[in-house]
C-alpha atoms as an extended CHARMM CRD file, in Angstrom:
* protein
*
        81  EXT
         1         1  UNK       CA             -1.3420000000      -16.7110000000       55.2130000000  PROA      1               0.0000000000
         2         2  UNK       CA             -4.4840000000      -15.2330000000       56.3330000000  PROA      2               0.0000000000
         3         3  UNK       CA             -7.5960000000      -15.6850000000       54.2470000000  PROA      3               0.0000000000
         4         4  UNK       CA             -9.2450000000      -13.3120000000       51.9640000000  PROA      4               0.0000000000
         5         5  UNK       CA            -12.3650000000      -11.3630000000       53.3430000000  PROA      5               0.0000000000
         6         6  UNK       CA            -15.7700000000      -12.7900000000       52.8090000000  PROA      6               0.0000000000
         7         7  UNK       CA            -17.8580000000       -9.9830000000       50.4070000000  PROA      7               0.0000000000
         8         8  UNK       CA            -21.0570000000      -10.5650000000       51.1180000000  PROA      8               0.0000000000
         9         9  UNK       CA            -23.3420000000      -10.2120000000       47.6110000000  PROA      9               0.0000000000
        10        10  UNK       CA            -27.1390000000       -9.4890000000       48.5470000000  PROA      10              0.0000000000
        11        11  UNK       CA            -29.6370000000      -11.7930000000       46.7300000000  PROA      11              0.0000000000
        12        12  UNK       CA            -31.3500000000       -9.1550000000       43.0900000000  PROA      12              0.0000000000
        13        13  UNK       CA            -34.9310000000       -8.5750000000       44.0240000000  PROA      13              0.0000000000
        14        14  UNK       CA            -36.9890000000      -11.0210000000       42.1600000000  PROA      14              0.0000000000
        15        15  UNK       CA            -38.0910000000       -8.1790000000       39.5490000000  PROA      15              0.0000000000
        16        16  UNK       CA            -34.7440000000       -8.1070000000       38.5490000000  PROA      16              0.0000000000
        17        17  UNK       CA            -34.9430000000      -11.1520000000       36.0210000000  PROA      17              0.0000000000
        18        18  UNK       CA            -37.8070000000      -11.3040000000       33.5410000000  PROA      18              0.0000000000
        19        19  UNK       CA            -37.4440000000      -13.7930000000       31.3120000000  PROA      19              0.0000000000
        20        20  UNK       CA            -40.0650000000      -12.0030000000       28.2420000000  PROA      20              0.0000000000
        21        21  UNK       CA            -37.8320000000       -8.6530000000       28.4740000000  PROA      21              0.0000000000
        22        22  UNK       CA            -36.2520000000       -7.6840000000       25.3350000000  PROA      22              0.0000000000
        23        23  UNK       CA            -32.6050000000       -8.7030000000       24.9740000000  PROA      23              0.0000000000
        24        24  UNK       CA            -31.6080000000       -5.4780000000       23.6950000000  PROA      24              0.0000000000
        25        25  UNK       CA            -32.3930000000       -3.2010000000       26.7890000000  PROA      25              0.0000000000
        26        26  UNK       CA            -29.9640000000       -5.7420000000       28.7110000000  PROA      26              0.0000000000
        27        27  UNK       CA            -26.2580000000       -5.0200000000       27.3750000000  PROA      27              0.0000000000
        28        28  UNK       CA            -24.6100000000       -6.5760000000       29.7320000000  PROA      28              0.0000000000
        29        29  UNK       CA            -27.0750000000      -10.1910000000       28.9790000000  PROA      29              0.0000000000
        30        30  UNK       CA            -25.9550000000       -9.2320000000       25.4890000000  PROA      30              0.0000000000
        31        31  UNK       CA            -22.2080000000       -9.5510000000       26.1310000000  PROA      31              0.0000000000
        32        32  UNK       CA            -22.4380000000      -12.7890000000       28.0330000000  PROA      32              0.0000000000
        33        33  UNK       CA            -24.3430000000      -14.4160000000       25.1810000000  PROA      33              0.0000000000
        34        34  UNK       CA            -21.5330000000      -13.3420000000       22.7640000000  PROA      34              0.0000000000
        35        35  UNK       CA            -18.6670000000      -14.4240000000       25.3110000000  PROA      35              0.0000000000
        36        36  UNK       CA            -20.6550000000      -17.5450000000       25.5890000000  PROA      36              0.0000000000
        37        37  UNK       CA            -21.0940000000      -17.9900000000       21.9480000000  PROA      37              0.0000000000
        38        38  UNK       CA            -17.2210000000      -17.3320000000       21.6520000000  PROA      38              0.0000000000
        39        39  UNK       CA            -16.4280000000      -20.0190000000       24.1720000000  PROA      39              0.0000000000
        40        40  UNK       CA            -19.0330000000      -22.6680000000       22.4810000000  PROA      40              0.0000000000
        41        41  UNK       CA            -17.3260000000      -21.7910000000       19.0660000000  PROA      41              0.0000000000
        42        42  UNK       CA            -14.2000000000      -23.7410000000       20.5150000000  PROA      42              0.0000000000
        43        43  UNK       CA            -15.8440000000      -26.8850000000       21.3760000000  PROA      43              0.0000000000
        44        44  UNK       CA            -16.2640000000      -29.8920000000       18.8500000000  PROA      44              0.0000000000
        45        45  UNK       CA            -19.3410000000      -29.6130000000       17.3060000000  PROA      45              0.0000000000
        46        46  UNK       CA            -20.6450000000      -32.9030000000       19.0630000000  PROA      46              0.0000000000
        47        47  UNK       CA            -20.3370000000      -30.6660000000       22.2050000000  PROA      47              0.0000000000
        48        48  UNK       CA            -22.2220000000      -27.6710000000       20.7500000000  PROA      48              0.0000000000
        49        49  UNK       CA            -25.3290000000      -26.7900000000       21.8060000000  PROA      49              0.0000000000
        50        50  UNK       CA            -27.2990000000      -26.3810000000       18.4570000000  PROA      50              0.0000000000
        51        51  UNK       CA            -28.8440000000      -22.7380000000       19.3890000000  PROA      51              0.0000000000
        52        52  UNK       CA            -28.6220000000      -20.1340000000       16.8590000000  PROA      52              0.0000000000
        53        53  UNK       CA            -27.5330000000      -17.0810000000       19.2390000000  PROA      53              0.0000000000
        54        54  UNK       CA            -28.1060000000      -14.4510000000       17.0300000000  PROA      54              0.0000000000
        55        55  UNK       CA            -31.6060000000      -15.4750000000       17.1190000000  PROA      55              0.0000000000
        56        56  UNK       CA            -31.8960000000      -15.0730000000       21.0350000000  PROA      56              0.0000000000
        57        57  UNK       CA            -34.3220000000      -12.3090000000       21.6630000000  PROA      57              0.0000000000
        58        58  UNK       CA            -35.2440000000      -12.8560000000       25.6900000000  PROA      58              0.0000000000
        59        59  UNK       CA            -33.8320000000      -12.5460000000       28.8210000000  PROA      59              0.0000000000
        60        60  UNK       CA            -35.2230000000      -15.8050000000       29.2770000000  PROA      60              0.0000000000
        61        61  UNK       CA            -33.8890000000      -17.2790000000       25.9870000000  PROA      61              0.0000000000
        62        62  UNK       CA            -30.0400000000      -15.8860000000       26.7650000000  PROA      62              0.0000000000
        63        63  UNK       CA            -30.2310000000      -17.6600000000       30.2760000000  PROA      63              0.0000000000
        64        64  UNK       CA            -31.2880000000      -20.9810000000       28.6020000000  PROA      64              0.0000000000
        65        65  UNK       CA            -28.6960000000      -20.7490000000       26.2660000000  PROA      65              0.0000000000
        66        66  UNK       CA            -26.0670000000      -19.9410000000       29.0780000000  PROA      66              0.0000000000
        67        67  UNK       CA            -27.2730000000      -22.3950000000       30.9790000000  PROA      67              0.0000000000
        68        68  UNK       CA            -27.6150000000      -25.4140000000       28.2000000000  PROA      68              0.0000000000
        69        69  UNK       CA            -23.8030000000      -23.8170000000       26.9800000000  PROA      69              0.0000000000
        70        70  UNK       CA            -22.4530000000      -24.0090000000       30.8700000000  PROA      70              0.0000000000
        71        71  UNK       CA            -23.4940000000      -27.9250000000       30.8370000000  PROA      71              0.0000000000
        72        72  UNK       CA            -21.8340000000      -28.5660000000       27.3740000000  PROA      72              0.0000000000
        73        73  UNK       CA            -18.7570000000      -26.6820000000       28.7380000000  PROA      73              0.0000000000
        74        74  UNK       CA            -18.6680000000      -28.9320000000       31.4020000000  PROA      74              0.0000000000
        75        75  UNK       CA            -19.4960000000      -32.0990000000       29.7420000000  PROA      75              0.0000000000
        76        76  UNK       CA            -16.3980000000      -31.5700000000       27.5520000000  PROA      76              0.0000000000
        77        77  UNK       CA            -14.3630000000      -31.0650000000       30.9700000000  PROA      77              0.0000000000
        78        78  UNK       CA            -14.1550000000      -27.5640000000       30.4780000000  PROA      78              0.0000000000
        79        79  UNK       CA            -11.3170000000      -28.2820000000       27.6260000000  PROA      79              0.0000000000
        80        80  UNK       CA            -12.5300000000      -25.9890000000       24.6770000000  PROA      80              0.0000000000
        81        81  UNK       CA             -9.5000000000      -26.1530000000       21.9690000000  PROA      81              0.0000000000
């Protein structure tokens, strides 16, 4: 079998993240907090992350919260019930 081919993704320019932009001109941020929150929602609450997500009101603050939710995920082996 013959292997997929490579897609090459360019790097975003560095203006593309800044972390005191409003959360609600990024939609797409938006959505990934909510998945995120959906996904933490399954783990026992010893795994939870303790962050209110409605109150998220960065970019900076939504990529903390992915980022502190990604480690919990992976803590609990990636097993949310």
């Amino acid at each position: 079998m013959s292997q997929p081919p490579v897609v090459r993704v360019p790097k975003p320019a560095r203006s593309s993240y800044q972390p005191h932009r409003v959360l609600a001109k990024n939609v797409l941020l938006q959505s990934q907090v909510k998945h995120f929150r959906e996904m933490e929602k399954r783990l026992p609450p010893e795994h939870q992350s303790g962050i209110d997500s409605e109150k998220i009101e960065t970019e900076g603050e939504a990529a903390d919260y992915i980022r502190r939710v990604t480690q919990k995920l992976r803590q609990a082996g990636g097993r949310a019930q």
